[in-house]
N, C-alpha and C positions, 0 to 999 in steps of 0.2 A: 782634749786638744787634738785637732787632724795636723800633724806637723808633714804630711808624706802624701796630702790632698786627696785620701783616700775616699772620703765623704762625700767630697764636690765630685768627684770622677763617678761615686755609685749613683748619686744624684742624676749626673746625667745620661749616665747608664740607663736609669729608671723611666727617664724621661723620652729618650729613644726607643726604650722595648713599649712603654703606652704608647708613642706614635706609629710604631710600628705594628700594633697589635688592632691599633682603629684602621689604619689603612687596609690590612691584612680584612676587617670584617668589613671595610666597605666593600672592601674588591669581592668578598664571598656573597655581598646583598646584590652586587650589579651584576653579579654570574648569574645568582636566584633571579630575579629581573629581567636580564636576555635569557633564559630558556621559559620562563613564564610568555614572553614576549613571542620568543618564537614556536610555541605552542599554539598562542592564542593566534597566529597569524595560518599555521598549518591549519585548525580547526575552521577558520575562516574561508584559506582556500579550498578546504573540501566541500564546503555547503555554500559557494560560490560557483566552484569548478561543473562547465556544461549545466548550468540551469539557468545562467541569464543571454537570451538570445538579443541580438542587435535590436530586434524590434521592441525588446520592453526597455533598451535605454533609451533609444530612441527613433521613431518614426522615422525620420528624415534619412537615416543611414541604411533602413531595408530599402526606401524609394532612390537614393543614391545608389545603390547596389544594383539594383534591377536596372536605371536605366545607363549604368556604364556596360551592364552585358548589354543593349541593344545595342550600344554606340560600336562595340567590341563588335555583333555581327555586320552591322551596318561594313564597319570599316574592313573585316573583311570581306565583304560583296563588291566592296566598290574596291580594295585591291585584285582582287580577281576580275572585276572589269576592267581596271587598269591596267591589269597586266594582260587582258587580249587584245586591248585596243592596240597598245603599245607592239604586239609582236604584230597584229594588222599594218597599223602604222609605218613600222620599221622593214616590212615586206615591200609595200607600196612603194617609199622612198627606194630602195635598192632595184627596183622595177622601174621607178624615175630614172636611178643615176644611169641605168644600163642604158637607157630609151637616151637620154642623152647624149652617151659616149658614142653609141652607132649612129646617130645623128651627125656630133661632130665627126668620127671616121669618114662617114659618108661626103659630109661637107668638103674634108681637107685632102 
């Protein structure tokens, strides 16, 4: 006879340290697990790392590459025209306003 529920309390005692001891080996299978995991992912990056060039995933991105450098020199050639015209441009007009002003001086 348990008159002091000495039974029931080791019972659940018992019952606590099994759940506690399953938890305890999953958490040590999912440790095993992520460092498997991240081994096989290291092993991966090395025998990926620098051996797959744009051109073997895919065609289209070496021929996108190549022609954003044209567009790249293109655009600078035509900012460098831009920018002579512009300081041409901006010379002439101040050649204008002058030509003007001694006009009007002259007029008034």
């Amino acid at each position: 006879m348990d008159l002091f529920g000495i039974k029931e309390h080791d019972e659940r005692h018992d019952t606590a340290e099994r759940q506690l001891r399953r938890l305890i080996e999953q958490v040590a299978q999912l440790s095993i697990d992520l460092s498997v995991t991240r081994a096989e992912l290291r092993a991966l990056s090395n025998t990926v790392e620098g051996k797959v060039s744009a051109a073997e995933v895919d065609p289209g991105i070496a021929k996108m590459n190549e022609d954003i450098k044209a567009a790249r020199v293109k655009l600078a050639e035509a900012q460098a025209a831009a920018d002579e015209e512009w300081g041409r441009i901006n010379d002439e007009l101040a050649e204008s306003l002058e030509d003007l002003r001694s006009q009007l001086e002259d007029d008034a």
